[in-house]
C-alpha positions as CSV (number, residue, x, y, z in Angstrom):
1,X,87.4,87.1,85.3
2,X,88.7,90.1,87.3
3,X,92.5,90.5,87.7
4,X,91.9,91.4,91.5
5,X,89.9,88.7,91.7
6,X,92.1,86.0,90.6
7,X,95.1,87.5,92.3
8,X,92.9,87.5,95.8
9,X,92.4,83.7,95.2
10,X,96.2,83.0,94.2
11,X,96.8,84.6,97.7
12,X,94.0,82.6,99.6
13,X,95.5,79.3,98.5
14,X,99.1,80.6,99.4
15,X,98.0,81.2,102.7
16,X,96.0,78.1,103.3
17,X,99.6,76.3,102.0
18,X,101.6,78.3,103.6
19,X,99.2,77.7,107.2
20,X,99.2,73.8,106.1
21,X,103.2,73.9,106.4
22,X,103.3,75.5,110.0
23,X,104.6,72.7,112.7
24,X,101.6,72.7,115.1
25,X,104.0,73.4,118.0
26,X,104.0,76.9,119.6
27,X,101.0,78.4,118.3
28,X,100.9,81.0,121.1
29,X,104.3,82.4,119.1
30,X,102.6,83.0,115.6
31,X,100.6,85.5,114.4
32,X,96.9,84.8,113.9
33,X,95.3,84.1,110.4
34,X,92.9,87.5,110.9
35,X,96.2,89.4,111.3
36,X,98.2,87.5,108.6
37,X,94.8,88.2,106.0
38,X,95.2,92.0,107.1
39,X,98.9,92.2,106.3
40,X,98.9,90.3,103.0
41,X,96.8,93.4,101.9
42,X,99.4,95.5,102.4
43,X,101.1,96.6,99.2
44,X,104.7,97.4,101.0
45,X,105.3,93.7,101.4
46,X,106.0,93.8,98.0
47,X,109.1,95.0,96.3
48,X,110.1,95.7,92.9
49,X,112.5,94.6,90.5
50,X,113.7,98.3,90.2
51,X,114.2,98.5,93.9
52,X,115.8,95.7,94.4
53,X,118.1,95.9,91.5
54,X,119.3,99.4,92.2
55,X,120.0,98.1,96.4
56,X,122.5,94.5,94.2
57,X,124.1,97.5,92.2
58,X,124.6,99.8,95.6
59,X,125.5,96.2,97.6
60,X,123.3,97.1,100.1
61,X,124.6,95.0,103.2
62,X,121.4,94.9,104.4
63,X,119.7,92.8,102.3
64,X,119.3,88.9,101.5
65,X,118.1,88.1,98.2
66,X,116.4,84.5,98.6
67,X,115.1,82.3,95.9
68,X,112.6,79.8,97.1
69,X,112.9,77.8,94.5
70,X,113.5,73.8,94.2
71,X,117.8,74.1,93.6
72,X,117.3,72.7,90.4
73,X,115.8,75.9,88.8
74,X,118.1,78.4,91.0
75,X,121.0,76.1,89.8
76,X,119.5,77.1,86.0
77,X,119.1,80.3,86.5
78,X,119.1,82.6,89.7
79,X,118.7,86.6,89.7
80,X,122.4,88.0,91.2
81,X,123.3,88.0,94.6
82,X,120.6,85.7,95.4
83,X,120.7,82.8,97.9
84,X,118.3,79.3,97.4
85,X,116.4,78.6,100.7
86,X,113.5,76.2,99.3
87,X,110.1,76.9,100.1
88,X,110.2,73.3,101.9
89,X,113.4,74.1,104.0
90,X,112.2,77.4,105.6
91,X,111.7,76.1,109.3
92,X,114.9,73.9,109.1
93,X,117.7,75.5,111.8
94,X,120.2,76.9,109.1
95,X,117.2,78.4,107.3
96,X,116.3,80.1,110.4
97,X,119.4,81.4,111.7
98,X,119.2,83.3,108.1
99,X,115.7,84.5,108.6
100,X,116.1,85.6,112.4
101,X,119.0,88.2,111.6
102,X,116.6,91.0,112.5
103,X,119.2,94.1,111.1
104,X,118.4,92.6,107.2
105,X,115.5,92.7,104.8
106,X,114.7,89.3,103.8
107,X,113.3,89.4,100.5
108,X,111.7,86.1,98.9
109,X,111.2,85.8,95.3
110,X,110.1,82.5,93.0
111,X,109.2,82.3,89.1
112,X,106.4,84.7,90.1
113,X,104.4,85.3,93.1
114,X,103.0,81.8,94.5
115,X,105.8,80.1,96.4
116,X,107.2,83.5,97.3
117,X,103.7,84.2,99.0
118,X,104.0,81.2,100.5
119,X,107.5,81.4,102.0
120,X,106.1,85.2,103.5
121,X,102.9,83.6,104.7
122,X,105.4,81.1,106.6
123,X,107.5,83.6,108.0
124,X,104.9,86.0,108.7
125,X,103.4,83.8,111.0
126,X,106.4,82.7,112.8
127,X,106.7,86.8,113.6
128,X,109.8,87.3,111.4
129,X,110.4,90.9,110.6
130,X,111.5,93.1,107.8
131,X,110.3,90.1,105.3
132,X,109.4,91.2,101.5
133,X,108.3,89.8,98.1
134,X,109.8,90.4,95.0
135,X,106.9,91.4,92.8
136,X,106.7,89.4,89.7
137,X,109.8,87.4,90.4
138,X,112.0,85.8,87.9
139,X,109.2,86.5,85.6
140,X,109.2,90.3,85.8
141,X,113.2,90.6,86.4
142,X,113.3,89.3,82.9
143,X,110.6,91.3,81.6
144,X,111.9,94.8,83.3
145,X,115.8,94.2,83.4
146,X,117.4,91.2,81.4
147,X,114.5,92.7,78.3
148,X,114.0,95.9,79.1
149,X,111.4,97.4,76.6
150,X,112.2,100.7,75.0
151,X,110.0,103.6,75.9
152,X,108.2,105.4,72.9
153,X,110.6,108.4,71.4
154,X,107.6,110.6,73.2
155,X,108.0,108.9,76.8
156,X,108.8,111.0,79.3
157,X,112.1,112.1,81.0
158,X,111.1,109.8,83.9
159,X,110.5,106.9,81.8
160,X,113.1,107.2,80.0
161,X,115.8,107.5,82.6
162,X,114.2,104.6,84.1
163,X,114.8,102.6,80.8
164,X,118.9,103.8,80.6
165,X,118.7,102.8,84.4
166,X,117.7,99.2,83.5
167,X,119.5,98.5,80.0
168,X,123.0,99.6,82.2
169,X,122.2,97.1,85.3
170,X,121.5,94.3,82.8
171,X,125.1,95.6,81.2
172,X,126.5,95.3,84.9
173,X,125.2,91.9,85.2
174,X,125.3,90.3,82.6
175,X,126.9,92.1,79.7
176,X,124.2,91.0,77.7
177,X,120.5,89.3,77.6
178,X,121.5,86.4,76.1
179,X,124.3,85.2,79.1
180,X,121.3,85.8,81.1
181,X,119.3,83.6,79.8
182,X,122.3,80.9,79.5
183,X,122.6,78.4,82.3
184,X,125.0,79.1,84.5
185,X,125.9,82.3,83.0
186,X,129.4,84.1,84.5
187,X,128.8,88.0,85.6
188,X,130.6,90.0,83.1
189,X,133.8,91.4,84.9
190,X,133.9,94.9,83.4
191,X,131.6,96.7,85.1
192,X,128.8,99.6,83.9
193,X,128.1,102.4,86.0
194,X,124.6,102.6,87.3
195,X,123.2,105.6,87.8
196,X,119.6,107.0,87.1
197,X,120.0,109.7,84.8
198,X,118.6,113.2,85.3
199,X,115.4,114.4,84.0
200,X,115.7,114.8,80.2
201,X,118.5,112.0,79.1
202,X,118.4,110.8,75.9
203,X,117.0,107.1,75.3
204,X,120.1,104.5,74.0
205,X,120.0,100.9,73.0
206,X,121.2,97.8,75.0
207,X,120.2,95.4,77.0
């Protein structure tokens, strides 16, 4: 079956969910399901683990990494920096008081895209604003940054910064793939610059 077509049916059920677990209260105050269906095709609701990792390395005060996961997994594992709002505890007060700080970029991420559709869907229709996706989620952040994949010696300079880029943040967060992948893994005190290197660096091992 057709890639878009299985991803337009993942994001049909998140948004008949995510409409399910809207109080009935207020309707007048949410944004219609034509509108919602119109902004969930819009690709700049997603982020990607790239962007986000470069804004936790920067400490970029203006965003809130939140995993929508059950506490359980974020206790297991959870990407740096993030907080745990469950999917189930978005329209509780302290959730909200999170969500409505307008000057911040709430970005929602589970193990891949579902429940972090779900949690945008919510917040979406309650009119929130400057509310994101991590693309791929804990999923991809493993793929692109805890096991970075190392480009061909024939890559180009662009793809090969990109790969120094993300075999130094999973140095700066982890010191290694494998306390990433340990439960309750300690960040690494020393710390690894980050920087993007310029057009025609060298490839190197690590992370």
């Amino acid at each position: 079956m057709n890639k878009r077509y299985l991803l337009l049916a993942g994001i049909i059920i998140a948004l008949g969910v995510g409409i399910l677990l809207m109080p009935a209260k207020d309707t007048a105050k949410q944004t219609q399901p034509e509108l919602l269906l119109a902004a969930i095709d819009d690709p700049s609701r997603f982020l990607t683990t790239d962007d986000i990792t470069d804004r936790l390395v920067k400490k970029d005060p203006a965003l809130i990494l939140i995993d929508v996961r059950p506490e359980s997994q974020f206790r297991a594992f959870s990407i740096p920096g993030a907080i745990n709002i469950p999917a189930d505890s978005l329209l509780s007060a302290s959730s909200q008081e999170i969500l409505n700080q307008k000057a911040m970029d709430k970005v929602f991420y589970s193990n891949a895209d579902v429940t972090s559709d779900q949690a945008w869907i919510i917040c979406k229709r309650m009119k929130l604003q400057r509310i994101y996706v991590l693309q791929g989620g804990v999923n991809r952040w493993f793929s692109t940054i805890v096991k970075a994949e190392k480009p061909a010696e024939t890559a180009s300079a662009k793809a090969l910064a990109l790969y120094q880029f993300r075999i130094a943040a999973c140095q700066y967060f982890y010191g290694s793939p494998e306390m990433a992948a340990a439960p309750k893994a300690e960040t690494v005190k020393k710390k690894v610059n980050v920087v993007k290197k310029a057009s025609g660096a060298a490839s190197g091992g690590g992370c």
